[in-house]
PyMOL Python script that loads the backbone (N, CA, C, O; Angstrom):
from pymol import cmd

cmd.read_pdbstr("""\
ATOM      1  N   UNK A   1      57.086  42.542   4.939  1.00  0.00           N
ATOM      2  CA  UNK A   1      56.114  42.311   5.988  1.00  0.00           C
ATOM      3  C   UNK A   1      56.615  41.191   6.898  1.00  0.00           C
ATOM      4  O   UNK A   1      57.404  40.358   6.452  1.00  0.00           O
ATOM      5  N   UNK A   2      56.348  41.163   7.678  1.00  0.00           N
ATOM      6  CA  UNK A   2      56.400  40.445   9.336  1.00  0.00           C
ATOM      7  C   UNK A   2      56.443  39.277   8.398  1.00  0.00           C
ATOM      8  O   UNK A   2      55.948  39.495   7.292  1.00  0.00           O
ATOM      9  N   UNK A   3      56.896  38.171   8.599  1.00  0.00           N
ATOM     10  CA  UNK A   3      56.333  36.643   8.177  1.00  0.00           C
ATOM     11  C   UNK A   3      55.060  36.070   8.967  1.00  0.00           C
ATOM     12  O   UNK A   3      54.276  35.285   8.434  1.00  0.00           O
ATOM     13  N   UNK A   4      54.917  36.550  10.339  1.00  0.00           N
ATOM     14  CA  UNK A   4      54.041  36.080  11.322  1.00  0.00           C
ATOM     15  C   UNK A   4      52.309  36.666  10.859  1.00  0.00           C
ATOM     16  O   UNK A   4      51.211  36.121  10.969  1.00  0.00           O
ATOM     17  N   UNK A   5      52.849  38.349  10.183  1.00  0.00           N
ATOM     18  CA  UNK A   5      51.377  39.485   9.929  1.00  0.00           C
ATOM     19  C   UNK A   5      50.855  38.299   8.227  1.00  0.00           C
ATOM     20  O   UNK A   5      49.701  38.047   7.879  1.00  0.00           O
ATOM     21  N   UNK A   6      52.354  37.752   7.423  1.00  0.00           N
ATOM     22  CA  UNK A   6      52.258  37.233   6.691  1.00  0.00           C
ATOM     23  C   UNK A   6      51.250  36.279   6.569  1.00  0.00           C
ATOM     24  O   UNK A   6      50.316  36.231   5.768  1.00  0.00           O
ATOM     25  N   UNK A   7      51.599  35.446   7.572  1.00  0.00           N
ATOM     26  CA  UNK A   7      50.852  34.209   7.755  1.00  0.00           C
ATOM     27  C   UNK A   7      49.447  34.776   8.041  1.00  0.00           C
ATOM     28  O   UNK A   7      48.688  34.286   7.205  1.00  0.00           O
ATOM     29  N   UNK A   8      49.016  35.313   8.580  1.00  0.00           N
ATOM     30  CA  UNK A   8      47.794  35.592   9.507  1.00  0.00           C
ATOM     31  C   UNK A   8      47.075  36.249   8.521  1.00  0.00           C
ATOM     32  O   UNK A   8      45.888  35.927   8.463  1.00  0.00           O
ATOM     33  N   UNK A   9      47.509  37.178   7.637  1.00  0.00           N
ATOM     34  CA  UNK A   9      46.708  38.111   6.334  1.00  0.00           C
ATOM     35  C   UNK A   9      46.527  36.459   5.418  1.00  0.00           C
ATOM     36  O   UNK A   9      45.473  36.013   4.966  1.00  0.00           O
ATOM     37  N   UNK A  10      47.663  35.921   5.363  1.00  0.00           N
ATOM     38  CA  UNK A  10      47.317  34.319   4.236  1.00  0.00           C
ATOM     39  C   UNK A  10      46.083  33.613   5.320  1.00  0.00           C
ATOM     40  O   UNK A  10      45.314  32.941   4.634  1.00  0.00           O
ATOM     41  N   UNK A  11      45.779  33.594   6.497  1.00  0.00           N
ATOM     42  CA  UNK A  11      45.001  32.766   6.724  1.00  0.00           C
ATOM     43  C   UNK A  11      43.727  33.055   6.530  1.00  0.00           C
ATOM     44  O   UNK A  11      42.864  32.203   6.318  1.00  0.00           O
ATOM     45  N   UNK A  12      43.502  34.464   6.598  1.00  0.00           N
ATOM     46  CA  UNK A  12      42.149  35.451   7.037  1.00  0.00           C
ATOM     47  C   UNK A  12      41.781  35.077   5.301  1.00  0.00           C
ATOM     48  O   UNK A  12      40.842  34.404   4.876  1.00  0.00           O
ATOM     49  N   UNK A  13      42.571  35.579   4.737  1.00  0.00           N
ATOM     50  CA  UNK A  13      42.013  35.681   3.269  1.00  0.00           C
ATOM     51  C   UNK A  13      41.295  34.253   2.569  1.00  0.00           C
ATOM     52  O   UNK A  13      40.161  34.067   2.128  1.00  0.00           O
ATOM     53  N   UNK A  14      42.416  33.403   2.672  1.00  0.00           N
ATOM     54  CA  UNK A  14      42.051  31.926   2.239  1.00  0.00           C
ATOM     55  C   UNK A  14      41.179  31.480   3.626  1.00  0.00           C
ATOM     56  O   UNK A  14      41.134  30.255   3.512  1.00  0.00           O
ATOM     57  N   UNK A  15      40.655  31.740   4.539  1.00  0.00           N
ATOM     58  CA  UNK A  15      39.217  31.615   5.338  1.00  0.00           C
ATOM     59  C   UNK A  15      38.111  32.251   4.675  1.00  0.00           C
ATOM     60  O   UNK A  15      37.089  31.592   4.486  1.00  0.00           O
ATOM     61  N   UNK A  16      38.180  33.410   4.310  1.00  0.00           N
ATOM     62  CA  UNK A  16      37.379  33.679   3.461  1.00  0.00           C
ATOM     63  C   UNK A  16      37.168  33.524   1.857  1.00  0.00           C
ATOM     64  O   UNK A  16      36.106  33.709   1.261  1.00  0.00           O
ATOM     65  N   UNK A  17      37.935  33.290   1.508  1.00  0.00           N
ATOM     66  CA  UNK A  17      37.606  32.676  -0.174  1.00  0.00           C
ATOM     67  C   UNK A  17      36.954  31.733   0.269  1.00  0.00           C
ATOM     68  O   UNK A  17      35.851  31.645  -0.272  1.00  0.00           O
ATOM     69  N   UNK A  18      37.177  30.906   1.102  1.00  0.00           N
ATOM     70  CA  UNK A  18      37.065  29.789   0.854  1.00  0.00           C
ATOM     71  C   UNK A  18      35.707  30.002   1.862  1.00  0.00           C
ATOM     72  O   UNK A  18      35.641  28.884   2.374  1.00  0.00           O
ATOM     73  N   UNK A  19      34.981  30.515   2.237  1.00  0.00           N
ATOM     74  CA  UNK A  19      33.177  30.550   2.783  1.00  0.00           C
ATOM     75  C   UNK A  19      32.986  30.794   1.529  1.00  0.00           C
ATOM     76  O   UNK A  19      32.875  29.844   0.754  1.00  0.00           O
ATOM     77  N   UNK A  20      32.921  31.920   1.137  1.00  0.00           N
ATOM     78  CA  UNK A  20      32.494  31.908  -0.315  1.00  0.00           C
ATOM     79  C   UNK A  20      32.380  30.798  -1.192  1.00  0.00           C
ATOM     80  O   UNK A  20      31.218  30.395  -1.254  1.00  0.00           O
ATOM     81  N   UNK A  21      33.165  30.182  -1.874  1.00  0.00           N
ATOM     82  CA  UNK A  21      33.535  29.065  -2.432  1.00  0.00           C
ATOM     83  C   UNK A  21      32.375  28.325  -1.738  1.00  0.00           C
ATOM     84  O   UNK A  21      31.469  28.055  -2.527  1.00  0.00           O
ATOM     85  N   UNK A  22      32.157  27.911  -0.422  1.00  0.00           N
ATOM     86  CA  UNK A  22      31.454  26.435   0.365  1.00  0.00           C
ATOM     87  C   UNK A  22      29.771  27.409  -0.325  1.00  0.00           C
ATOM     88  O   UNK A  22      28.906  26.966  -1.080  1.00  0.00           O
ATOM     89  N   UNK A  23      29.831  28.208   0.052  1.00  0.00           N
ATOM     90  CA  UNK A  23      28.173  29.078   0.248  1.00  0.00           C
ATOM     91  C   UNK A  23      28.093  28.322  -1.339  1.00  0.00           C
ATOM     92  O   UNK A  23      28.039  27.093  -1.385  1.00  0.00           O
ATOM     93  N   UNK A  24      28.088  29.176  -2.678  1.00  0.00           N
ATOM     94  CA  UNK A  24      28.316  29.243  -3.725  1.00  0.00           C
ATOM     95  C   UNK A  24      28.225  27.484  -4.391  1.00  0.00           C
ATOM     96  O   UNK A  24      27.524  27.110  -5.332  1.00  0.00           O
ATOM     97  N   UNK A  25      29.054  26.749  -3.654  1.00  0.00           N
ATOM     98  CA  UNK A  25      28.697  25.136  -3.606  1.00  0.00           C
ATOM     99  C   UNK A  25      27.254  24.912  -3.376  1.00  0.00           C
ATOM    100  O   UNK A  25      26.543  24.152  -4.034  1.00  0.00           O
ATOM    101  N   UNK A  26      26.825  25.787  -2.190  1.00  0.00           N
ATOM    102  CA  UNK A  26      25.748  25.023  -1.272  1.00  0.00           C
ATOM    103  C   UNK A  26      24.581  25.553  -1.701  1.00  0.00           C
ATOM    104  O   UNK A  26      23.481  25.085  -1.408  1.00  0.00           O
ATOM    105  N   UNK A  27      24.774  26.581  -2.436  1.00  0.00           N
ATOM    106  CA  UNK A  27      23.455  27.461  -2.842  1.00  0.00           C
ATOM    107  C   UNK A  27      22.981  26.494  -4.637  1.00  0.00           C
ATOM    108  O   UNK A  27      22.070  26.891  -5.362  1.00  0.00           O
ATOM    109  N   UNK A  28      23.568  25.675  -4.851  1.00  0.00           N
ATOM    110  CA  UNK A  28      23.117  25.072  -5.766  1.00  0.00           C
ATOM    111  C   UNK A  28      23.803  25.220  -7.201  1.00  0.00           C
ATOM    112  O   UNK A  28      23.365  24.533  -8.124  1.00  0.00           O
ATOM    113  N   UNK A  29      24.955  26.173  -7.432  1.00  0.00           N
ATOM    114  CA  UNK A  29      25.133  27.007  -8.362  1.00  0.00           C
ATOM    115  C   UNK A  29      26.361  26.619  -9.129  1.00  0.00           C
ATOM    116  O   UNK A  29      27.053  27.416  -9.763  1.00  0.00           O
ATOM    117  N   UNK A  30      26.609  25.141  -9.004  1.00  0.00           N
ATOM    118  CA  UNK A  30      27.199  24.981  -9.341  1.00  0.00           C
ATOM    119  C   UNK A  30      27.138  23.100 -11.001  1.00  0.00           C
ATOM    120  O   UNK A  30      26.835  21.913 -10.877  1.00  0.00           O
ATOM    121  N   UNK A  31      27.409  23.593 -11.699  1.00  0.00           N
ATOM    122  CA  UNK A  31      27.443  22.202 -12.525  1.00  0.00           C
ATOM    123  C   UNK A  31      28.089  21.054 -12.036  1.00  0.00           C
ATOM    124  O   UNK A  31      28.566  21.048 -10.901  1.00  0.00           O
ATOM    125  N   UNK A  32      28.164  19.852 -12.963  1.00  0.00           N
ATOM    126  CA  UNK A  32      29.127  18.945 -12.402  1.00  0.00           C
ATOM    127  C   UNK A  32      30.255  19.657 -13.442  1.00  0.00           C
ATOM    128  O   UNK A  32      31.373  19.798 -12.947  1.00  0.00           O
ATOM    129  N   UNK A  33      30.087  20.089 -14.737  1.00  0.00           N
ATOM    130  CA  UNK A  33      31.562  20.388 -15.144  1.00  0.00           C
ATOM    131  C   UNK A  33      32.034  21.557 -14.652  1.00  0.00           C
ATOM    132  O   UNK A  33      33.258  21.640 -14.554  1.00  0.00           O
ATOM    133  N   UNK A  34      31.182  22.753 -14.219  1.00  0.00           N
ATOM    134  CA  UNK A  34      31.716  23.882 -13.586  1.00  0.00           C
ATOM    135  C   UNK A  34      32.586  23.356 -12.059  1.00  0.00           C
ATOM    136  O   UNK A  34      33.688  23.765 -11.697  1.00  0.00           O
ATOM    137  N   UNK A  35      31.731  22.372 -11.368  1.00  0.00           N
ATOM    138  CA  UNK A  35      32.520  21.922 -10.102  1.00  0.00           C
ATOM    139  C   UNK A  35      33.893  21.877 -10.242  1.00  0.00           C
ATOM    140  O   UNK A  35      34.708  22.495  -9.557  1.00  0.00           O
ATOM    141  N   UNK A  36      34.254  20.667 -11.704  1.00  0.00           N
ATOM    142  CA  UNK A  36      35.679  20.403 -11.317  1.00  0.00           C
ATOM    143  C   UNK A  36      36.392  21.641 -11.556  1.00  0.00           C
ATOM    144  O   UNK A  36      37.384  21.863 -10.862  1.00  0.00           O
ATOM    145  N   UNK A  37      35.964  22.648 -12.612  1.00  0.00           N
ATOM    146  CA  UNK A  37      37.147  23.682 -12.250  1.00  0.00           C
ATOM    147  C   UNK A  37      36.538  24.720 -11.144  1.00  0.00           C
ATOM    148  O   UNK A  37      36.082  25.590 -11.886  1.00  0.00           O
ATOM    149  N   UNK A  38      36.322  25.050 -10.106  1.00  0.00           N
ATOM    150  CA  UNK A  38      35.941  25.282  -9.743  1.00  0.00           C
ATOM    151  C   UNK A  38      36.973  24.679  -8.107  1.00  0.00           C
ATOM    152  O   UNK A  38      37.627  25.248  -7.232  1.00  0.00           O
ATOM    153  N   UNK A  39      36.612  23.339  -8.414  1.00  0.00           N
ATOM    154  CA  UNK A  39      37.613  22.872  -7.486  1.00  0.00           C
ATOM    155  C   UNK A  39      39.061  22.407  -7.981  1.00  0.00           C
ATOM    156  O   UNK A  39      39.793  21.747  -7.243  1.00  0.00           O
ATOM    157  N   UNK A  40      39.334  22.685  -8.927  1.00  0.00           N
ATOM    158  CA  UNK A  40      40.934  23.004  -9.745  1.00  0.00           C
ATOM    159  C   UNK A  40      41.433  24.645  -8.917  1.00  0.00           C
ATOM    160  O   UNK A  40      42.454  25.111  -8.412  1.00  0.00           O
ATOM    161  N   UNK A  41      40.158  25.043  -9.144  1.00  0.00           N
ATOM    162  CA  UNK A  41      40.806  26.810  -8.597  1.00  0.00           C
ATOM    163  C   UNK A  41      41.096  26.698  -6.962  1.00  0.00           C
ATOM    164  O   UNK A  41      42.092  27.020  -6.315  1.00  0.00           O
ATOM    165  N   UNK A  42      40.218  26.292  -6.679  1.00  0.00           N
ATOM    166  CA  UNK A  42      40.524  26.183  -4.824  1.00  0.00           C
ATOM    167  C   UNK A  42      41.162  25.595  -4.420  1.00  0.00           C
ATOM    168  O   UNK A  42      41.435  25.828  -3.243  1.00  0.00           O
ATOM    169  N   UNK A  43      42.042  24.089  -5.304  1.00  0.00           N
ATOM    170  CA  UNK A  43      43.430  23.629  -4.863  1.00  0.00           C
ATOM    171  C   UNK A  43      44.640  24.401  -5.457  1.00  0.00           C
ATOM    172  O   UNK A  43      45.740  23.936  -5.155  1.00  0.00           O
ATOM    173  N   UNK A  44      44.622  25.631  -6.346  1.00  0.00           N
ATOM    174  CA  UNK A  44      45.516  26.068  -7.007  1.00  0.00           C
ATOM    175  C   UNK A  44      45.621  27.467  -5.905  1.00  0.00           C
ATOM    176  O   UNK A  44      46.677  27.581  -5.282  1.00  0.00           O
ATOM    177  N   UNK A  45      44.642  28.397  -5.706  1.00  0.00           N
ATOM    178  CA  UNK A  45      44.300  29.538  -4.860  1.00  0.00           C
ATOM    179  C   UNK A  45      44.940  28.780  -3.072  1.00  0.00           C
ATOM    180  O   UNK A  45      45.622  29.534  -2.379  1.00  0.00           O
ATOM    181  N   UNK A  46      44.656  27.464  -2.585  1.00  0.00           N
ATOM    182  CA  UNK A  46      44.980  27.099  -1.881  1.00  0.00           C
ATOM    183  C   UNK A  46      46.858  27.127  -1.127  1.00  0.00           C
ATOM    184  O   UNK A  46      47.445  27.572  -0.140  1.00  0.00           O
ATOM    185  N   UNK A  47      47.242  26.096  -2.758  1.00  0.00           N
ATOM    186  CA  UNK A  47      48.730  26.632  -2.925  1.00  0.00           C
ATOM    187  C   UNK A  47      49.773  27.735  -2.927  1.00  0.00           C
ATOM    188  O   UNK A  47      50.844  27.869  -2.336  1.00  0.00           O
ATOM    189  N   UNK A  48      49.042  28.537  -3.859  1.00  0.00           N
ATOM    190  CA  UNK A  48      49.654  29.937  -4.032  1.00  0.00           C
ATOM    191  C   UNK A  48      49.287  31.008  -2.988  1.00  0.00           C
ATOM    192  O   UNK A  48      49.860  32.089  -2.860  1.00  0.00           O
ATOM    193  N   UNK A  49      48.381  30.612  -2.353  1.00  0.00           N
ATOM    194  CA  UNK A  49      48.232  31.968  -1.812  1.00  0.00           C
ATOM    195  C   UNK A  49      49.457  32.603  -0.759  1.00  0.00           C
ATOM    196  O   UNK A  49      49.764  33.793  -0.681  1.00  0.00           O
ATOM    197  N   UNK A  50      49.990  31.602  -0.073  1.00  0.00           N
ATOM    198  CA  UNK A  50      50.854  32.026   0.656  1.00  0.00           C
ATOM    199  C   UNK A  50      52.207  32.940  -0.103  1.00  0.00           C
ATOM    200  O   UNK A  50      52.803  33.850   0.473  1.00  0.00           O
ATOM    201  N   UNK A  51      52.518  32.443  -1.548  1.00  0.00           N
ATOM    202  CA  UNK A  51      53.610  33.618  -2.348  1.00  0.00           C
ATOM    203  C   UNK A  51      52.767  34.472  -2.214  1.00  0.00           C
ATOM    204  O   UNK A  51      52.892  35.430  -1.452  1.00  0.00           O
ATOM    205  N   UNK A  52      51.618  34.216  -3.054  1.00  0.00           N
ATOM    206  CA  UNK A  52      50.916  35.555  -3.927  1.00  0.00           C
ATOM    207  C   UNK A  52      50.686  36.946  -2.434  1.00  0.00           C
ATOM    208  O   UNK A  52      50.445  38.127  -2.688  1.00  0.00           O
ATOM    209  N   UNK A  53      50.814  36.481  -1.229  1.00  0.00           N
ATOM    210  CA  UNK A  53      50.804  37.163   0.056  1.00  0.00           C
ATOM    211  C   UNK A  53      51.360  38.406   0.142  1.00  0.00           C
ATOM    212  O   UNK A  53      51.046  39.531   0.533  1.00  0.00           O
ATOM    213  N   UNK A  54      52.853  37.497  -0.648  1.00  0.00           N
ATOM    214  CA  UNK A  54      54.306  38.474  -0.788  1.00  0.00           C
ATOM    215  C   UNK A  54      53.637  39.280  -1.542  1.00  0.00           C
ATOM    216  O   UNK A  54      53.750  40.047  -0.585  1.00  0.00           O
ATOM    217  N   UNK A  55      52.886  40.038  -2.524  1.00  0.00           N
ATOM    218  CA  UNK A  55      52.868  40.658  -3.495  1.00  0.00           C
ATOM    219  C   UNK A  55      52.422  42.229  -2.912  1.00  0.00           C
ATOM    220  O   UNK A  55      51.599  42.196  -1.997  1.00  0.00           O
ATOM    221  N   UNK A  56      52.803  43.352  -3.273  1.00  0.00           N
ATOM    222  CA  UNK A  56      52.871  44.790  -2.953  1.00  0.00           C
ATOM    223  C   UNK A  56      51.040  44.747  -2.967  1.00  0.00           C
ATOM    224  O   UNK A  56      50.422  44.898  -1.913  1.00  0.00           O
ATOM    225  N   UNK A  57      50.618  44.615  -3.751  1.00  0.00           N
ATOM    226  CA  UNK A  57      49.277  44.963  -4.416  1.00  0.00           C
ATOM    227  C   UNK A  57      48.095  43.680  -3.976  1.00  0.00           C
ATOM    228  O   UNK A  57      46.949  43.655  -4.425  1.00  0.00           O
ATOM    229  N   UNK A  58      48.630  42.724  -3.070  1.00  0.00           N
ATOM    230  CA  UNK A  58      48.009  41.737  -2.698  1.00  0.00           C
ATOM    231  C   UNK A  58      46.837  42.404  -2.139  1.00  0.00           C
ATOM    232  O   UNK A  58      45.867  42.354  -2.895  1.00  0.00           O
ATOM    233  N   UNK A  59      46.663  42.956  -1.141  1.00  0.00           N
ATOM    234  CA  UNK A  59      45.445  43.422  -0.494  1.00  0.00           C
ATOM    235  C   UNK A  59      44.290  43.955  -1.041  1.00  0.00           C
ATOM    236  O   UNK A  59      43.132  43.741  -0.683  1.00  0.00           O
ATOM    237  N   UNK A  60      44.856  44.952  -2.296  1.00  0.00           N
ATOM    238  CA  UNK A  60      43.957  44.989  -3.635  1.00  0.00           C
ATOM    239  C   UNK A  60      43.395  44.150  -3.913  1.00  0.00           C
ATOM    240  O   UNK A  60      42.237  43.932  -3.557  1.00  0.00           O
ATOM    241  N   UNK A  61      43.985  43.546  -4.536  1.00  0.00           N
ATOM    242  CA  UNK A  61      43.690  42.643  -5.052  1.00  0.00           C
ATOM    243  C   UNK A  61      42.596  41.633  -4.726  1.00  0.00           C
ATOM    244  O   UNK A  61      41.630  41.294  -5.411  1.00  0.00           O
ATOM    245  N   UNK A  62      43.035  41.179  -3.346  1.00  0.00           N
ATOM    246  CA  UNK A  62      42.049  40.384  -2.295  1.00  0.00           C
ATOM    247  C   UNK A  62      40.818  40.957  -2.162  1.00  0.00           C
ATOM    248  O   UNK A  62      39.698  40.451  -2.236  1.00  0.00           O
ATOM    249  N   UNK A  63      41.161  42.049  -1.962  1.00  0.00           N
ATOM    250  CA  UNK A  63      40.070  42.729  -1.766  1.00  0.00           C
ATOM    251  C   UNK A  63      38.778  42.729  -3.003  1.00  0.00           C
ATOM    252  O   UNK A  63      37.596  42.415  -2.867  1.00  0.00           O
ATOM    253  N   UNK A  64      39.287  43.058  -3.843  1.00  0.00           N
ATOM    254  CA  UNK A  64      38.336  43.103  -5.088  1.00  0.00           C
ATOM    255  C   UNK A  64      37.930  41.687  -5.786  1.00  0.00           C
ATOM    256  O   UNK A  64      37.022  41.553  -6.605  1.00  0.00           O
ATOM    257  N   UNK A  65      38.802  40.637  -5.287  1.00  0.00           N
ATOM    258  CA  UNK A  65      38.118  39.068  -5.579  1.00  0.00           C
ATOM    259  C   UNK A  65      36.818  38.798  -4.524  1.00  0.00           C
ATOM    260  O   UNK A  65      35.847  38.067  -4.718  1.00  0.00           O
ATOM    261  N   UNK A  66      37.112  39.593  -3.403  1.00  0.00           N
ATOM    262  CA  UNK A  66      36.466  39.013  -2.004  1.00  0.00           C
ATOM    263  C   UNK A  66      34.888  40.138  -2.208  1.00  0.00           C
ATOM    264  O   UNK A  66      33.813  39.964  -1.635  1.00  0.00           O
ATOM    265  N   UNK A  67      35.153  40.971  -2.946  1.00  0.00           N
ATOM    266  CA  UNK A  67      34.004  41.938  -3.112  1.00  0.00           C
ATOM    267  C   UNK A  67      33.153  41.298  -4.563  1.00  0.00           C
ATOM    268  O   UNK A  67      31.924  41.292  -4.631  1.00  0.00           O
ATOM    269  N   UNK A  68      33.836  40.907  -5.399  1.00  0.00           N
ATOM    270  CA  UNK A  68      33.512  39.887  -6.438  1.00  0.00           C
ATOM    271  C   UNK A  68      32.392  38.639  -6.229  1.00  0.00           C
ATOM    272  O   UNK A  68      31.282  38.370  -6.687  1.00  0.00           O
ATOM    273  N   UNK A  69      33.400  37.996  -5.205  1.00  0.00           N
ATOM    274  CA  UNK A  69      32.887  36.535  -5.021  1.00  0.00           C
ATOM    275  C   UNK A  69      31.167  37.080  -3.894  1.00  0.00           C
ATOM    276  O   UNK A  69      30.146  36.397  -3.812  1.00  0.00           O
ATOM    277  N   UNK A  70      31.360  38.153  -3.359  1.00  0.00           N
ATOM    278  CA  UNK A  70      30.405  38.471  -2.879  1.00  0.00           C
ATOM    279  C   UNK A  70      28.986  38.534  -3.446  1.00  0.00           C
ATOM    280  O   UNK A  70      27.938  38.203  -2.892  1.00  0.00           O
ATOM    281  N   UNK A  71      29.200  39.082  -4.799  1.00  0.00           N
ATOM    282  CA  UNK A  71      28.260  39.727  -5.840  1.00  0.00           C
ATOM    283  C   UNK A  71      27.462  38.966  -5.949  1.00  0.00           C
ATOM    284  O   UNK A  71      26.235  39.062  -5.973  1.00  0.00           O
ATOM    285  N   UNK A  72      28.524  37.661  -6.067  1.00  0.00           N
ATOM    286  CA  UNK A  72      28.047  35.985  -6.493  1.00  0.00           C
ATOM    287  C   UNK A  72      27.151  35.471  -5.173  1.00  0.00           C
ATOM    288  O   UNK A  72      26.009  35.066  -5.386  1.00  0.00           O
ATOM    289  N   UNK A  73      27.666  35.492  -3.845  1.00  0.00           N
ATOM    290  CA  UNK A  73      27.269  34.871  -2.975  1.00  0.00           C
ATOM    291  C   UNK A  73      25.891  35.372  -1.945  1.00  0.00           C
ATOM    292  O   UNK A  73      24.864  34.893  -1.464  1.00  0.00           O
ATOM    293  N   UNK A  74      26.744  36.811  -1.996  1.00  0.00           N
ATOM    294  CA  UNK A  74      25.776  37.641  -1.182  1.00  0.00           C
ATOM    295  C   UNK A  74      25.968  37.081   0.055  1.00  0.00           C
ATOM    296  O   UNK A  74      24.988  36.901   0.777  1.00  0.00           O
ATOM    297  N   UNK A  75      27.036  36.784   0.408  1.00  0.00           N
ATOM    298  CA  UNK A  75      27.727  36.692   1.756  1.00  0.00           C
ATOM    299  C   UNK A  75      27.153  37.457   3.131  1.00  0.00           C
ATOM    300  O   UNK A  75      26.538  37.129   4.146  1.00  0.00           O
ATOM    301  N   UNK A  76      27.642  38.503   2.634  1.00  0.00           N
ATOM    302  CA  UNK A  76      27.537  39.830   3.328  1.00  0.00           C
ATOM    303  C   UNK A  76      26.463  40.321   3.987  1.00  0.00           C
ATOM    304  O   UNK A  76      26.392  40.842   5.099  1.00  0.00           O
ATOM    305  N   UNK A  77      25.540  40.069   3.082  1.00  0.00           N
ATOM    306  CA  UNK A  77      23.721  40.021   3.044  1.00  0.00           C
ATOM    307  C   UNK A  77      23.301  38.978   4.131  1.00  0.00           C
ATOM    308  O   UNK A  77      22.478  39.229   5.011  1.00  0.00           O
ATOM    309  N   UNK A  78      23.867  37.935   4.001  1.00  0.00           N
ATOM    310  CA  UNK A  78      23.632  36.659   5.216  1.00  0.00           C
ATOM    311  C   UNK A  78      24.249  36.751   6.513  1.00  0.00           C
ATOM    312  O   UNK A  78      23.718  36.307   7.531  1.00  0.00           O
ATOM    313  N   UNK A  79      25.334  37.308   6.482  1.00  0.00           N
ATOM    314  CA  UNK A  79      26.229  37.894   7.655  1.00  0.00           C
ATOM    315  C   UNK A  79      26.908  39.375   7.580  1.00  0.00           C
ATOM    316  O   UNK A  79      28.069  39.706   7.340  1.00  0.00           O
ATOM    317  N   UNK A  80      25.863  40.060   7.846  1.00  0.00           N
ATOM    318  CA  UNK A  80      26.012  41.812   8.034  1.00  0.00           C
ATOM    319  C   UNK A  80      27.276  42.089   8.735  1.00  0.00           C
ATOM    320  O   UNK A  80      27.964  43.001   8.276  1.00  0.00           O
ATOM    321  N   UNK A  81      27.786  41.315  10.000  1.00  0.00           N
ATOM    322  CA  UNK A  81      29.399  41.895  10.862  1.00  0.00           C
ATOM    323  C   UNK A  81      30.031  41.286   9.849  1.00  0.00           C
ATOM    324  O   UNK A  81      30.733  42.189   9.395  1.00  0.00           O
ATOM    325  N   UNK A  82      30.239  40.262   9.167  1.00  0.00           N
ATOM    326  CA  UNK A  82      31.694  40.196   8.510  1.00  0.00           C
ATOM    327  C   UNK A  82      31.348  40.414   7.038  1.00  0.00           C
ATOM    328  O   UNK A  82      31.598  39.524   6.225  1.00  0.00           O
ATOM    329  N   UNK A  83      30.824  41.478   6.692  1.00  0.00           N
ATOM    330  CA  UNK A  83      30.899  41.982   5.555  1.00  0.00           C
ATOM    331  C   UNK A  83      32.292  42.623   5.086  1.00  0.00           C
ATOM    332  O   UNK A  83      33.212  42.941   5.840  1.00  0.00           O
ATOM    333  N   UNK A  84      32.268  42.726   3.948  1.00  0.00           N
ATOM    334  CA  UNK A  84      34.266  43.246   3.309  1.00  0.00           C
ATOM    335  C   UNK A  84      33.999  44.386   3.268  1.00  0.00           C
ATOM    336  O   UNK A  84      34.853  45.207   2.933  1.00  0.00           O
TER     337      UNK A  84
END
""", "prot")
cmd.dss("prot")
cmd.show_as("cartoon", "prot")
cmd.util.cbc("prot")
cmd.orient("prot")
């Protein structure tokens, strides 16, 4: 893939984990010990995402975390156009 389509699929994705992630914060739902891993995952997901980009099956993949984290957030439900 393009390095440029690269970058831009890594930005879109980690923009959206990461609403999820803030909503999911903000909706109350979170412990103080669930927080820290919680925010262990979003500096680790932060890092990697740009390899994990490279991966054949990435979009899958994304896809089915981003339909996941939804379940949790109900994102989608709050903002009908940028539903996954």
């Amino acid at each position: 893939m393009d390095p440029d389509k690269l970058r831009a699929l890594s930005d879109f994705y980690r923009a959206e984990f990461l609403r999820h992630l803030e909503l999911f914060e903000s909706q109350g739902r979170l412990s103080d010990s669930s927080r820290e891993a919680v925010d262990r995952a979003r500096r680790r997901f932060i890092f990697d995402l740009d390899a994990v980009c490279w991966r054949t099956d990435f979009p899958a993949v994304a896809e089915t975390l981003l339909r996941r984290l939804d379940t949790l957030t109900r994102l989608s439900d709050l903002d009908p156009k940028r539903g996954h």
